[in-house]
Every structure is written in C-alpha cells, then in structure tokens.
Biopython code that builds the backbone (N, CA, C, O; Angstrom):
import numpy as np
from Bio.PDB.StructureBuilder import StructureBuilder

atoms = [
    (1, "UNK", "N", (0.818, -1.183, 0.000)),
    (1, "UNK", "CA", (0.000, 0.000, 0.000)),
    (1, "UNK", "C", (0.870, 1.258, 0.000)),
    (1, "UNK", "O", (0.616, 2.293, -0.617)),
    (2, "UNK", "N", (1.993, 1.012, 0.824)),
    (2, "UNK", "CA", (2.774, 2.147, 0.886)),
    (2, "UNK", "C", (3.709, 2.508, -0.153)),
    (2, "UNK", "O", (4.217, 3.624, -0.261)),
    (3, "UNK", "N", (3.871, 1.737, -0.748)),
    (3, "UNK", "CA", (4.719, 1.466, -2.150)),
    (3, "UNK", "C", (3.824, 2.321, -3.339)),
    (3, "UNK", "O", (4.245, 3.087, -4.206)),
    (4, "UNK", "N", (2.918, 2.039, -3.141)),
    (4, "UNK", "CA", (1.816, 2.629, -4.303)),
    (4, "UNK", "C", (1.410, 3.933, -3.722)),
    (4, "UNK", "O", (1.209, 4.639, -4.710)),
    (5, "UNK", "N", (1.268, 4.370, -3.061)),
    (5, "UNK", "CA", (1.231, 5.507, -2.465)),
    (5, "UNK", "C", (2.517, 6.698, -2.787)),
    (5, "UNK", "O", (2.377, 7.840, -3.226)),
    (6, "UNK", "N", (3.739, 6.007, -2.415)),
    (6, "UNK", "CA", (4.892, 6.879, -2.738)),
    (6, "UNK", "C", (4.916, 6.478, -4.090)),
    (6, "UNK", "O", (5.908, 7.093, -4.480)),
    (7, "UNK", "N", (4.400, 5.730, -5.266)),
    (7, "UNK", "CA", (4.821, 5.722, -6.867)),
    (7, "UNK", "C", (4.445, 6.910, -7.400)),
    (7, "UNK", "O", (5.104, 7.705, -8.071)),
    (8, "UNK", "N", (2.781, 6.970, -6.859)),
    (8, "UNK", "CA", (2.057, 7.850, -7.730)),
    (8, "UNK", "C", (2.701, 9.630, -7.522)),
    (8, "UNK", "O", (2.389, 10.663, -8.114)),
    (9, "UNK", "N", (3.707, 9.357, -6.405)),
    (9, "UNK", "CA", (4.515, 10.783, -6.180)),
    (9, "UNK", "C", (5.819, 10.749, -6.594)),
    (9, "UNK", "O", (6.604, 11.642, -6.276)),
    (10, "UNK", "N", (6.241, 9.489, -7.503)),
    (10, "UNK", "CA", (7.386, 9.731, -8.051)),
    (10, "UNK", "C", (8.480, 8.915, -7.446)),
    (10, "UNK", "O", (9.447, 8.729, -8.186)),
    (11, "UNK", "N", (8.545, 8.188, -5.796)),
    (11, "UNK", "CA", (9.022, 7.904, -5.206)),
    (11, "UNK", "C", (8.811, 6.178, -5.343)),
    (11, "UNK", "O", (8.027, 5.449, -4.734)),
    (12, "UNK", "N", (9.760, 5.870, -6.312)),
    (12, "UNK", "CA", (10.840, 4.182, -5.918)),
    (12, "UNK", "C", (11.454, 3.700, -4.535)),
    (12, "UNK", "O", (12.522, 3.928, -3.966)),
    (13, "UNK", "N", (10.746, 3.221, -4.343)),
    (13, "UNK", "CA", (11.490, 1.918, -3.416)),
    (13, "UNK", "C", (11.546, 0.487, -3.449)),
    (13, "UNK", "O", (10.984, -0.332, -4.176)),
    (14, "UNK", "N", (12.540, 0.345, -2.275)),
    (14, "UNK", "CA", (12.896, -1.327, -2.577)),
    (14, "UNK", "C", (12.453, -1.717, -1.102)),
    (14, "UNK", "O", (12.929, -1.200, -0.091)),
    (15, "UNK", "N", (11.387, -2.790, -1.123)),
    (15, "UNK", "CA", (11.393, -3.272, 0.430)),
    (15, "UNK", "C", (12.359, -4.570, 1.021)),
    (15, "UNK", "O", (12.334, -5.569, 0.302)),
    (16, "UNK", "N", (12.923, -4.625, 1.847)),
    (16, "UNK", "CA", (12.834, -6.091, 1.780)),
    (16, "UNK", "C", (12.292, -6.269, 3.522)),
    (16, "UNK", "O", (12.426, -5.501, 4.475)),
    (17, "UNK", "N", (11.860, -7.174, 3.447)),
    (17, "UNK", "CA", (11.117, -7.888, 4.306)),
    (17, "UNK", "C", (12.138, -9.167, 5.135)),
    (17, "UNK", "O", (12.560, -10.198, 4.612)),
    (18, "UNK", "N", (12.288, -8.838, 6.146)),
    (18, "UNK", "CA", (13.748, -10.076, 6.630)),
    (18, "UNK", "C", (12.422, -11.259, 7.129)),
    (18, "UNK", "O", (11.319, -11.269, 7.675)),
    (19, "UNK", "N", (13.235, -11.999, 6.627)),
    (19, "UNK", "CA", (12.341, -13.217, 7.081)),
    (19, "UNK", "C", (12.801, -14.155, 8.654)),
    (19, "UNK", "O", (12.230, -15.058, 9.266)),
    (20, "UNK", "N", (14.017, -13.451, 8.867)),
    (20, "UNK", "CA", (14.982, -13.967, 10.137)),
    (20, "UNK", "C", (15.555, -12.551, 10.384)),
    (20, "UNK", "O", (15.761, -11.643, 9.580)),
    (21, "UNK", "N", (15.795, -12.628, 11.986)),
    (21, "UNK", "CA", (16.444, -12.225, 12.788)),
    (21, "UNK", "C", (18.071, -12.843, 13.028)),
    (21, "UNK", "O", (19.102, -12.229, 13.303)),
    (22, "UNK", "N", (17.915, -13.801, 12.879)),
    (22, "UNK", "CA", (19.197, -14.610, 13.438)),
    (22, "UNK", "C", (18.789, -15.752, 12.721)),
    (22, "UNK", "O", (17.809, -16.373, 13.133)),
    (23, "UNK", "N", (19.533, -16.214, 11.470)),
    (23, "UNK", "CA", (20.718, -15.369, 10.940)),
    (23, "UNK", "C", (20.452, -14.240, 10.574)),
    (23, "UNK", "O", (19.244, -14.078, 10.747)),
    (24, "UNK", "N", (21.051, -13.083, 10.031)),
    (24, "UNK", "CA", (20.175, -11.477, 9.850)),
    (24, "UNK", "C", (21.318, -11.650, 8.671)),
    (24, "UNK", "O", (22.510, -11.935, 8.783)),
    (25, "UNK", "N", (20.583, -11.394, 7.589)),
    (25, "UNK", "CA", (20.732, -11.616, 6.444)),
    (25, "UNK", "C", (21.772, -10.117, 6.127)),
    (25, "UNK", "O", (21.182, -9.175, 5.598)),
    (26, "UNK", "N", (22.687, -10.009, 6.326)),
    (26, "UNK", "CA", (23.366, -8.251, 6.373)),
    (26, "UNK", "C", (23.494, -8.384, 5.129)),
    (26, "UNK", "O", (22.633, -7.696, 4.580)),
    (27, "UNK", "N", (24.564, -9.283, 3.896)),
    (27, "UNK", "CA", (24.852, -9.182, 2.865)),
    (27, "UNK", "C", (23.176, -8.285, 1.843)),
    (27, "UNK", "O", (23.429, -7.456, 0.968)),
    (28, "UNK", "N", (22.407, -8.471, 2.011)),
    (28, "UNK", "CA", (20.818, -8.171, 1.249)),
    (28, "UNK", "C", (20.661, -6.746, 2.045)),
    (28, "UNK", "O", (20.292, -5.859, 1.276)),
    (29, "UNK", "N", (20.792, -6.443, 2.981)),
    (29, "UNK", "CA", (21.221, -4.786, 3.382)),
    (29, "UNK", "C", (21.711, -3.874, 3.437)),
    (29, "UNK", "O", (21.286, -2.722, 3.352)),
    (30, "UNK", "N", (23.283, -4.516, 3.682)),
    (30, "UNK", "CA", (24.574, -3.605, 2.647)),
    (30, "UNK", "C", (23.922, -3.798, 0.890)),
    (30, "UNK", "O", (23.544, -2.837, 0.220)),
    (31, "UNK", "N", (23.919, -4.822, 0.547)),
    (31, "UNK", "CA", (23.741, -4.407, -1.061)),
    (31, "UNK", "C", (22.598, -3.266, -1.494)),
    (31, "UNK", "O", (22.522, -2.612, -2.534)),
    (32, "UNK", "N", (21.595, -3.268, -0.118)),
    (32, "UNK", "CA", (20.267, -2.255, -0.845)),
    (32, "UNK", "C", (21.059, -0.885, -0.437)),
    (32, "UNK", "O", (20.998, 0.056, -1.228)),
    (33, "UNK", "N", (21.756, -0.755, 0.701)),
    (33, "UNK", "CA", (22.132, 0.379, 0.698)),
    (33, "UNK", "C", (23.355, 1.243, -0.223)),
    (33, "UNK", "O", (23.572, 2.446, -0.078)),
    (34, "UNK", "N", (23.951, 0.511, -1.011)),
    (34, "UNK", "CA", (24.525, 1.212, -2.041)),
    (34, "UNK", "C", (24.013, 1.077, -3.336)),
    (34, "UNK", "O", (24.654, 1.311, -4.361)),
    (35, "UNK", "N", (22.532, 0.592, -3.265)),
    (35, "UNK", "CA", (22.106, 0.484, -4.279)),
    (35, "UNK", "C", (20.751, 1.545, -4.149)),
    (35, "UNK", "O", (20.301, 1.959, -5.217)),
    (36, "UNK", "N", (20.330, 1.832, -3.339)),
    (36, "UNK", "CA", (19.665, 2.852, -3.418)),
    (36, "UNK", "C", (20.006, 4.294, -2.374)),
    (36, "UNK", "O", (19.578, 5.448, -2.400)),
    (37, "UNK", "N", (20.842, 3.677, -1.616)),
    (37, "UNK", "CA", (21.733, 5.375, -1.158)),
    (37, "UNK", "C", (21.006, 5.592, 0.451)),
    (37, "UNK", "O", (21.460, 6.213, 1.413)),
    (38, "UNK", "N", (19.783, 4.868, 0.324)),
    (38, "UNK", "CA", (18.904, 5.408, 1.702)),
    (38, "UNK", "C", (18.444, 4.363, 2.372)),
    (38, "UNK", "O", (18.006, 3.380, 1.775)),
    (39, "UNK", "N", (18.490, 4.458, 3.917)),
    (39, "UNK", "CA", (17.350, 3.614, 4.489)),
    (39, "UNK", "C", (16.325, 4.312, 5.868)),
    (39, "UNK", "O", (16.395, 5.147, 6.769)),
    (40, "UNK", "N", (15.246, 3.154, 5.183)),
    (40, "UNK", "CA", (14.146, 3.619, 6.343)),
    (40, "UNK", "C", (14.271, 2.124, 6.797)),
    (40, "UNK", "O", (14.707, 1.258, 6.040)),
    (41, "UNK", "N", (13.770, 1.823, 8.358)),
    (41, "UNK", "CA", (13.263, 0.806, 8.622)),
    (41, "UNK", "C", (11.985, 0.738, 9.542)),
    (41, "UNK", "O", (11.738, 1.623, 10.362)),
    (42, "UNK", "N", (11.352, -0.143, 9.392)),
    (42, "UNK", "CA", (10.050, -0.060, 10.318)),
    (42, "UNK", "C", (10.200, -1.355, 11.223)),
    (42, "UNK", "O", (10.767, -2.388, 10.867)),
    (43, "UNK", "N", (9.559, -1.116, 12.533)),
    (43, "UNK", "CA", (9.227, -2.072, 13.044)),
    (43, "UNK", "C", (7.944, -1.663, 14.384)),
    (43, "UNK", "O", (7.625, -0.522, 14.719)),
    (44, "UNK", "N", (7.535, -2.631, 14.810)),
    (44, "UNK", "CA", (6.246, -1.948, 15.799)),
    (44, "UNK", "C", (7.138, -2.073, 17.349)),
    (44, "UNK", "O", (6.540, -1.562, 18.296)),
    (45, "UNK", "N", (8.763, -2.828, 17.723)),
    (45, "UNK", "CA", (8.981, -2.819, 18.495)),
    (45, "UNK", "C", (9.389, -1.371, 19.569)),
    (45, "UNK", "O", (9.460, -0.416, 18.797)),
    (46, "UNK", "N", (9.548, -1.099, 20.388)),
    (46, "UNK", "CA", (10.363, -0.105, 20.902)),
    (46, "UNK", "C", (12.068, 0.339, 20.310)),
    (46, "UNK", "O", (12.944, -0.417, 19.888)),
    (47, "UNK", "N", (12.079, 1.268, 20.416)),
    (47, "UNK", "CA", (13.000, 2.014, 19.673)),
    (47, "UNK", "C", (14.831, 1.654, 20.137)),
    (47, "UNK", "O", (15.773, 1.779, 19.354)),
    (48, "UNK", "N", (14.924, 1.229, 21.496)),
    (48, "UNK", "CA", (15.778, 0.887, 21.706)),
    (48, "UNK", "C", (16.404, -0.581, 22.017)),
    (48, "UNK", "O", (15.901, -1.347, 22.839)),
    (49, "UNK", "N", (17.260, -0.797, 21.455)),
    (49, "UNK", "CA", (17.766, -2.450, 21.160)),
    (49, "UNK", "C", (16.962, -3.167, 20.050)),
    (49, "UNK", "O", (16.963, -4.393, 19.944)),
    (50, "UNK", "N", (16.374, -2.458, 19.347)),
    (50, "UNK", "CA", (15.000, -3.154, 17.515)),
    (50, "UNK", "C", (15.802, -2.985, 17.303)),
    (50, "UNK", "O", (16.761, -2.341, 17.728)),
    (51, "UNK", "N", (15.289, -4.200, 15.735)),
    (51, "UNK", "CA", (16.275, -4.709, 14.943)),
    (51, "UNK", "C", (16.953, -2.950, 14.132)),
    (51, "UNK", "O", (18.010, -2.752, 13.532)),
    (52, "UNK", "N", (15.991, -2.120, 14.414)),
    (52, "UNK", "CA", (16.455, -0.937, 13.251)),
    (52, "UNK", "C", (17.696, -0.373, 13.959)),
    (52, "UNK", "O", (18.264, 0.485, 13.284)),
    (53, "UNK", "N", (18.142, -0.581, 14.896)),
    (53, "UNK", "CA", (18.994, -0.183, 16.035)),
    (53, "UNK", "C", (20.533, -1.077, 15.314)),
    (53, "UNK", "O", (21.633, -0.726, 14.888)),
    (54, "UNK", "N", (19.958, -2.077, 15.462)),
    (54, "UNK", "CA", (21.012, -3.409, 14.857)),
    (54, "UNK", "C", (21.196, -3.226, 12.983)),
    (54, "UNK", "O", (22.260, -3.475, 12.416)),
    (55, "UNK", "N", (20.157, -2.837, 12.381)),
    (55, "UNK", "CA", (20.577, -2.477, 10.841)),
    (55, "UNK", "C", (21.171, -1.204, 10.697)),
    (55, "UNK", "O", (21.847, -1.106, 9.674)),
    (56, "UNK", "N", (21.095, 0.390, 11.833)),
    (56, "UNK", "CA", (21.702, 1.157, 11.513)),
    (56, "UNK", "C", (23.168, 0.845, 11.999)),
    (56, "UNK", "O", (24.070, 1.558, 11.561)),
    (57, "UNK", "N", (23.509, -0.329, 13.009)),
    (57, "UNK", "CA", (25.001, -0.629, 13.067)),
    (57, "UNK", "C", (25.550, -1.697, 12.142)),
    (57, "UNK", "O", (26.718, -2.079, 12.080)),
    (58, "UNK", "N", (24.915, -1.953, 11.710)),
    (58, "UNK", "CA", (25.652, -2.900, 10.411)),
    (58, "UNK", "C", (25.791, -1.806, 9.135)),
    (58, "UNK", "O", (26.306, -2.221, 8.097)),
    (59, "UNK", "N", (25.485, -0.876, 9.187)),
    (59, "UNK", "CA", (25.550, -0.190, 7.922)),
    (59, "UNK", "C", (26.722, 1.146, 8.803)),
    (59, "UNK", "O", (27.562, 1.803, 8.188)),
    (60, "UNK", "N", (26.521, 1.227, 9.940)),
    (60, "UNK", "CA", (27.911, 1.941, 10.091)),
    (60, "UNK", "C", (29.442, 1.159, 10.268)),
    (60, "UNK", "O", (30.551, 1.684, 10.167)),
    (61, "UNK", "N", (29.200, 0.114, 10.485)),
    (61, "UNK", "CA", (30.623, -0.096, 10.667)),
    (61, "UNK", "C", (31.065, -1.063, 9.401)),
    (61, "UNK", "O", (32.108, -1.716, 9.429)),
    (62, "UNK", "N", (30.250, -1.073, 8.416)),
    (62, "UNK", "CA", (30.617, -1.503, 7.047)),
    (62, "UNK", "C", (30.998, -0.128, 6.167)),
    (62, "UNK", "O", (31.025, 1.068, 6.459)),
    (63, "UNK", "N", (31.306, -0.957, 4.835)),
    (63, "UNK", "CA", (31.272, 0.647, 3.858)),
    (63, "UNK", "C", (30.255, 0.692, 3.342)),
    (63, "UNK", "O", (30.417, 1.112, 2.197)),
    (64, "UNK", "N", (28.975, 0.429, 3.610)),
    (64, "UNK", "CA", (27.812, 0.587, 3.807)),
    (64, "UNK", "C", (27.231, 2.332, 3.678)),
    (64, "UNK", "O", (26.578, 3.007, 2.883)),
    (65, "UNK", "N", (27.988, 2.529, 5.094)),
    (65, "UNK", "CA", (28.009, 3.827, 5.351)),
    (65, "UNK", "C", (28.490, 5.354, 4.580)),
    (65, "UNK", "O", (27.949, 6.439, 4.795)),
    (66, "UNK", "N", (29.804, 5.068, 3.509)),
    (66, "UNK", "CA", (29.972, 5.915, 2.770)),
    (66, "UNK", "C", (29.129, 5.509, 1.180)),
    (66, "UNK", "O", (29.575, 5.633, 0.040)),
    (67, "UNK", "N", (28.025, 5.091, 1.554)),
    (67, "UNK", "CA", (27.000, 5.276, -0.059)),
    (67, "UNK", "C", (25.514, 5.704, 0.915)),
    (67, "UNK", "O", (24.419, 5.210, 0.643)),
    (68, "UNK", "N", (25.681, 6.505, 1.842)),
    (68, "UNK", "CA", (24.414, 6.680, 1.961)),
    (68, "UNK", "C", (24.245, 8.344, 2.015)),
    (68, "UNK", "O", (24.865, 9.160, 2.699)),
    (69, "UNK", "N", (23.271, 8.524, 1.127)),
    (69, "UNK", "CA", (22.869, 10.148, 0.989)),
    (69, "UNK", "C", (22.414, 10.940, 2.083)),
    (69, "UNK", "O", (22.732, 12.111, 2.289)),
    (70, "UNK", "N", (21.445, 10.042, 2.962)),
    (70, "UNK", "CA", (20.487, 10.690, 3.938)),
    (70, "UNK", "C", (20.741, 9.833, 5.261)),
    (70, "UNK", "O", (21.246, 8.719, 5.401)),
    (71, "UNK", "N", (20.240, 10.698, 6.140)),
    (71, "UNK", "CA", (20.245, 9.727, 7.497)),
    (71, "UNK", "C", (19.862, 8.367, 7.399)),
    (71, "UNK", "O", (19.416, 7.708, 6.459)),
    (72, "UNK", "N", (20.271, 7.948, 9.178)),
    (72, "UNK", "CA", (18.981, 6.330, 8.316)),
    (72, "UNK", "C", (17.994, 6.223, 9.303)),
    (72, "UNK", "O", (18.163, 6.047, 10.510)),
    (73, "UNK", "N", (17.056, 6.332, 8.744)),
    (73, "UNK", "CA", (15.463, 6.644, 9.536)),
    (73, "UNK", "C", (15.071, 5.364, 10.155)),
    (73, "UNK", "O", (15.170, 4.289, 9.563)),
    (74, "UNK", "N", (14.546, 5.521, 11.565)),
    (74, "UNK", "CA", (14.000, 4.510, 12.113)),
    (74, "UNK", "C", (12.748, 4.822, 12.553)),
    (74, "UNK", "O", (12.537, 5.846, 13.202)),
    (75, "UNK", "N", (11.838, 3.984, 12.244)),
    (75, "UNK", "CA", (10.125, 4.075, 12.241)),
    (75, "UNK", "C", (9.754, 3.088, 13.214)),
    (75, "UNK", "O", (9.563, 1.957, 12.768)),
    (76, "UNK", "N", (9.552, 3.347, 14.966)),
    (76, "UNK", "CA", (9.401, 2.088, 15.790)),
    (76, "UNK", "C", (7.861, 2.572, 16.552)),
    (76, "UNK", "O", (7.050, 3.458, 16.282)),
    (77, "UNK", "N", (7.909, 1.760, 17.371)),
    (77, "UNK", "CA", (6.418, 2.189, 18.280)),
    (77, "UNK", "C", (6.917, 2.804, 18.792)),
    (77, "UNK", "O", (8.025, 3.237, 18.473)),
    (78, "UNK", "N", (6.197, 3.133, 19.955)),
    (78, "UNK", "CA", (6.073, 4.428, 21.091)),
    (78, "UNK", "C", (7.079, 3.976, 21.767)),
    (78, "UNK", "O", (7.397, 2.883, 21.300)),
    (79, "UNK", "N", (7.899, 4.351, 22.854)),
    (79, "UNK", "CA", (8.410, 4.061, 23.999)),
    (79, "UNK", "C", (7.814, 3.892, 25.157)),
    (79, "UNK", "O", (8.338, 4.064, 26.258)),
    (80, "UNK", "N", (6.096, 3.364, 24.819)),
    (80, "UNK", "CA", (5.659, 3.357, 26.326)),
    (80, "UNK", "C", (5.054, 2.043, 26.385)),
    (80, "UNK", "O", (5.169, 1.451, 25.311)),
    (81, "UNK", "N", (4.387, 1.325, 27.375)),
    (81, "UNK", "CA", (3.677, 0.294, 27.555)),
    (81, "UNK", "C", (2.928, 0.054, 25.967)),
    (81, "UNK", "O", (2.888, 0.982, 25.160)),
    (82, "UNK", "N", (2.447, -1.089, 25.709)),
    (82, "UNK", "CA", (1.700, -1.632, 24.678)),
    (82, "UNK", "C", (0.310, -0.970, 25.334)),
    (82, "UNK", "O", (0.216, -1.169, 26.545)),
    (83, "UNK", "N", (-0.707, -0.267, 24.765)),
    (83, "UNK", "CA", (-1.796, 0.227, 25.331)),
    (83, "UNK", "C", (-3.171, -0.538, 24.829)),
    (83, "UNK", "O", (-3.374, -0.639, 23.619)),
    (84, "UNK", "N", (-4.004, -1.012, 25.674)),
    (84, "UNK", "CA", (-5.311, -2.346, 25.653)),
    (84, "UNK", "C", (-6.146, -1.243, 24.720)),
    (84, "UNK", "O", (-5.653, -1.670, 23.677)),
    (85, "UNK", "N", (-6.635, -0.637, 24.460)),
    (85, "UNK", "CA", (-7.869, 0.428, 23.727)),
    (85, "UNK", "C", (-7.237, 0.213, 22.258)),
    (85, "UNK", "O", (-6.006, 0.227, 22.271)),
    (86, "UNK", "N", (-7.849, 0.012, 20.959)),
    (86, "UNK", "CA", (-7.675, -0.100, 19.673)),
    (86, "UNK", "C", (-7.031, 1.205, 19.849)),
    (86, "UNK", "O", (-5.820, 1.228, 20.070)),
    (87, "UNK", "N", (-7.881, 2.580, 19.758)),
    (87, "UNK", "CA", (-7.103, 4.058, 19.341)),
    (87, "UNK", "C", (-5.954, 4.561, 19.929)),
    (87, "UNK", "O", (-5.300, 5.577, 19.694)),
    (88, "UNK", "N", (-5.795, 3.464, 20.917)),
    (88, "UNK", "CA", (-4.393, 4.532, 21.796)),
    (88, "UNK", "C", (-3.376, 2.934, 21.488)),
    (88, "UNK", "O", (-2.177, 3.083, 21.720)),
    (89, "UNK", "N", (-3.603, 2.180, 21.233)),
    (89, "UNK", "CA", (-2.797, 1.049, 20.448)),
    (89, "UNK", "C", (-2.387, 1.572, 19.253)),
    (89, "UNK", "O", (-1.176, 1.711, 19.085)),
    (90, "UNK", "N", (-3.553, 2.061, 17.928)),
    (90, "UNK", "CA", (-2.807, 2.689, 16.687)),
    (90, "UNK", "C", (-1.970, 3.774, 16.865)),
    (90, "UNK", "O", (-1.022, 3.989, 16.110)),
    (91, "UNK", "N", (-2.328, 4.664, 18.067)),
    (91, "UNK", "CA", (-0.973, 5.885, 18.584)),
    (91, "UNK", "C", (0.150, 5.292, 18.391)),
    (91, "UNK", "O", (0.880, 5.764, 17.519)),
    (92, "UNK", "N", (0.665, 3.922, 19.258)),
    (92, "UNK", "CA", (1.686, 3.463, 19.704)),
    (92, "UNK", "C", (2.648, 2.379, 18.616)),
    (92, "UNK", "O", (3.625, 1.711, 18.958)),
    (93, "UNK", "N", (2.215, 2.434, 17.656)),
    (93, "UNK", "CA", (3.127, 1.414, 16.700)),
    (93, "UNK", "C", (2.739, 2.342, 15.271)),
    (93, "UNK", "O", (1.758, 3.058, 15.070)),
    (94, "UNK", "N", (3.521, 2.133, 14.675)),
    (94, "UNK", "CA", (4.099, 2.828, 13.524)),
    (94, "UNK", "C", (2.533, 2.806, 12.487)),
    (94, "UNK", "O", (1.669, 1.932, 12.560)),
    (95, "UNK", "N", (2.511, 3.989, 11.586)),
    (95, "UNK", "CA", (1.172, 3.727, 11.180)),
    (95, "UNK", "C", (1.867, 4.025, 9.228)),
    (95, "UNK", "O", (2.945, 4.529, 8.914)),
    (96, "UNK", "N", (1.086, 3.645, 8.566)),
    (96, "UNK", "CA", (1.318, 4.000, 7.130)),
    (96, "UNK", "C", (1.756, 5.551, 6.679)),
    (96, "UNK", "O", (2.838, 5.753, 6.127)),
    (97, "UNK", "N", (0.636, 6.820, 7.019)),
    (97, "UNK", "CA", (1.643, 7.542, 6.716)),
    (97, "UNK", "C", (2.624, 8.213, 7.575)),
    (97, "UNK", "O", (2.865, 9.415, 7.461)),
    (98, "UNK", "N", (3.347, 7.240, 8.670)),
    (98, "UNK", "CA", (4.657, 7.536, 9.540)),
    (98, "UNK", "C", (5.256, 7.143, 8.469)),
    (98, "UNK", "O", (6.212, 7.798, 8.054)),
    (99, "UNK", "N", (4.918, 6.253, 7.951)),
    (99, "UNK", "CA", (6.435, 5.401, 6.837)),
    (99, "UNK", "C", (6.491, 6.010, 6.242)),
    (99, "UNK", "O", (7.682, 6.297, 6.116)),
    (100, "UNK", "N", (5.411, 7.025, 5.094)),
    (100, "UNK", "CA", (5.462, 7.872, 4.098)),
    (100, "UNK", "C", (6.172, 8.691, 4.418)),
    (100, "UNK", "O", (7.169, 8.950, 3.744)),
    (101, "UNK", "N", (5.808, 9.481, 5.779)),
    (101, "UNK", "CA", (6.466, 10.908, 5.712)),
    (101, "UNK", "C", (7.918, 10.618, 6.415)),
    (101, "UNK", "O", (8.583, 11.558, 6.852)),
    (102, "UNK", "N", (8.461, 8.994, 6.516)),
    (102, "UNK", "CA", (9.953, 9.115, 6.768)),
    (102, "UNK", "C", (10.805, 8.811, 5.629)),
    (102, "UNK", "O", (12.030, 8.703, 5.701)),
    (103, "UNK", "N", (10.054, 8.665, 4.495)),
    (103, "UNK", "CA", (10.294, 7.725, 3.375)),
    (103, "UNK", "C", (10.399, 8.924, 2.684)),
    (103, "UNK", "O", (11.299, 8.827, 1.850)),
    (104, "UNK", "N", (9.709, 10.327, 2.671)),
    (104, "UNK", "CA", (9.688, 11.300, 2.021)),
    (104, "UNK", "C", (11.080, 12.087, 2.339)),
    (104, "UNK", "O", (11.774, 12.719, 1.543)),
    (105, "UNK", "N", (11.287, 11.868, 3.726)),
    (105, "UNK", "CA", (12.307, 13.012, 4.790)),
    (105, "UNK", "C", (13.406, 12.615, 3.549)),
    (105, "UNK", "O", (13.810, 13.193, 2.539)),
    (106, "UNK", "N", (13.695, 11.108, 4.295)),
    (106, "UNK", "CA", (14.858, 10.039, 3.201)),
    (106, "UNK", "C", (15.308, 10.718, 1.754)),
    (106, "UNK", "O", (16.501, 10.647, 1.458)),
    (107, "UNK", "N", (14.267, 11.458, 0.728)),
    (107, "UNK", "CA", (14.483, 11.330, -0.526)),
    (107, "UNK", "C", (14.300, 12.986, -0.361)),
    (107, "UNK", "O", (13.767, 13.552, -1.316)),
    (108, "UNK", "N", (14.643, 13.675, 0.608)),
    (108, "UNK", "CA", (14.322, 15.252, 0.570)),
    (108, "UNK", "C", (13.019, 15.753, -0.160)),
    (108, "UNK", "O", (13.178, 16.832, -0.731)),
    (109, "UNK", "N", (11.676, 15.159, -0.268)),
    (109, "UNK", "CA", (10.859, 15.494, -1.088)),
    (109, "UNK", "C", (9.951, 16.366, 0.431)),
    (109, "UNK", "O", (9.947, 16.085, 1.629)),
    (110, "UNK", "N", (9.345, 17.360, -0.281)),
    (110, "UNK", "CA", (8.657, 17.876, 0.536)),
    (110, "UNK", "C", (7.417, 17.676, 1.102)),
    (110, "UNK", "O", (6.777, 18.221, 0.202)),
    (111, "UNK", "N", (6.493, 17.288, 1.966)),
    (111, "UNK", "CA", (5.113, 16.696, 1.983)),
    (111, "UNK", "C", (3.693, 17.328, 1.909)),
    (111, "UNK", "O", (2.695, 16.608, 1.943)),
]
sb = StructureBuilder()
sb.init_structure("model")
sb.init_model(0)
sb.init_chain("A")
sb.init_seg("    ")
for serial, (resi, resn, name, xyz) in enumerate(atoms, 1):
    if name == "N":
        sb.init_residue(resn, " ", resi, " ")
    sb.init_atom(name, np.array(xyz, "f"), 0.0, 1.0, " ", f" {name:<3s}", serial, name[0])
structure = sb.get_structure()
C-alpha cells in the first residue's frame, strides 16, 4: 500500500522484508544500501535495542556507510507500555503515513 502511495509521487522503493532475525541476512542490506543510497526501517517494536537499532550498526561499521545520501530513519512504536484500547494502540506502533512521511524526509521530497 505504501509502495503505491509513494509511486504515484514519483518515489521508488525497494522493500525487503527479513524473514529472520538470526541469521540477519546483512549481505541483502549492505547491497540495498549502495544500491539505493537510503534507508528507512520499520518495526512496531520499541526504539531501543529493535532490529532498526542493529541495521543502523551494520551499515555503520561496514562501507555501507559511505554510499548513503540521507540519514537512516528509524520508524518504531512508542516508547511506552503496549496500550489495551484499539485508538491509543494505533498511537503506539508505527502507522502507514509515519512510513510515508519518513520515506519522504529520506528522498528530501517535501510533503
């Protein structure tokens, strides 16, 4: 959905979807990142110790790091308890256009 959303504005991307944690597939992450210059990552976990925590250090201490144009954006839940109510649950984990408008930051496009 989000893919088609950023086309119709001009905006290509590549997802990949890890299917493992461990093994964590780095070779398929370094290659997207000098192949498209940017990363976003999403996840619904908390922001500190997620995997996006662990992909922005594999891309710094590789040469990973000198092909990337833009920061590297991390898209996580809230930092607070998991919350029982549907509306204050969708507050707390990453929503579609969070990804857009980090996916936009990424490619300097304006929103």
């Amino acid at each position: 959905m989000q893919q088609k959303k950023l086309a119709d504005e001009g905006i290509s991307v590549e997802v990949i979807n890890l299917r493992t944690l461990r093994p964590l597939d780095r070779e398929t992450i370094i290659n997207s990142v000098k192949k498209t210059h940017r990363v976003v990552t999403v996840e619904e976990g908390w922001p500190q110790c997620g995997i996006g925590a662990e992909i922005a250090a594999i891309i710094m201490e590789t040469d990973a790091f000198d092909y990337l144009d833009a920061p590297v954006e991390r898209i996580t839940g809230a930092d607070v308890p998991m919350p029982y109510a549907i509306n204050l649950e969708k507050a707390a984990v990453p929503q579609q256009d969070d990804i857009i408008a980090a996916v936009k930051r990424a490619v300097n496009k304006k929103m």
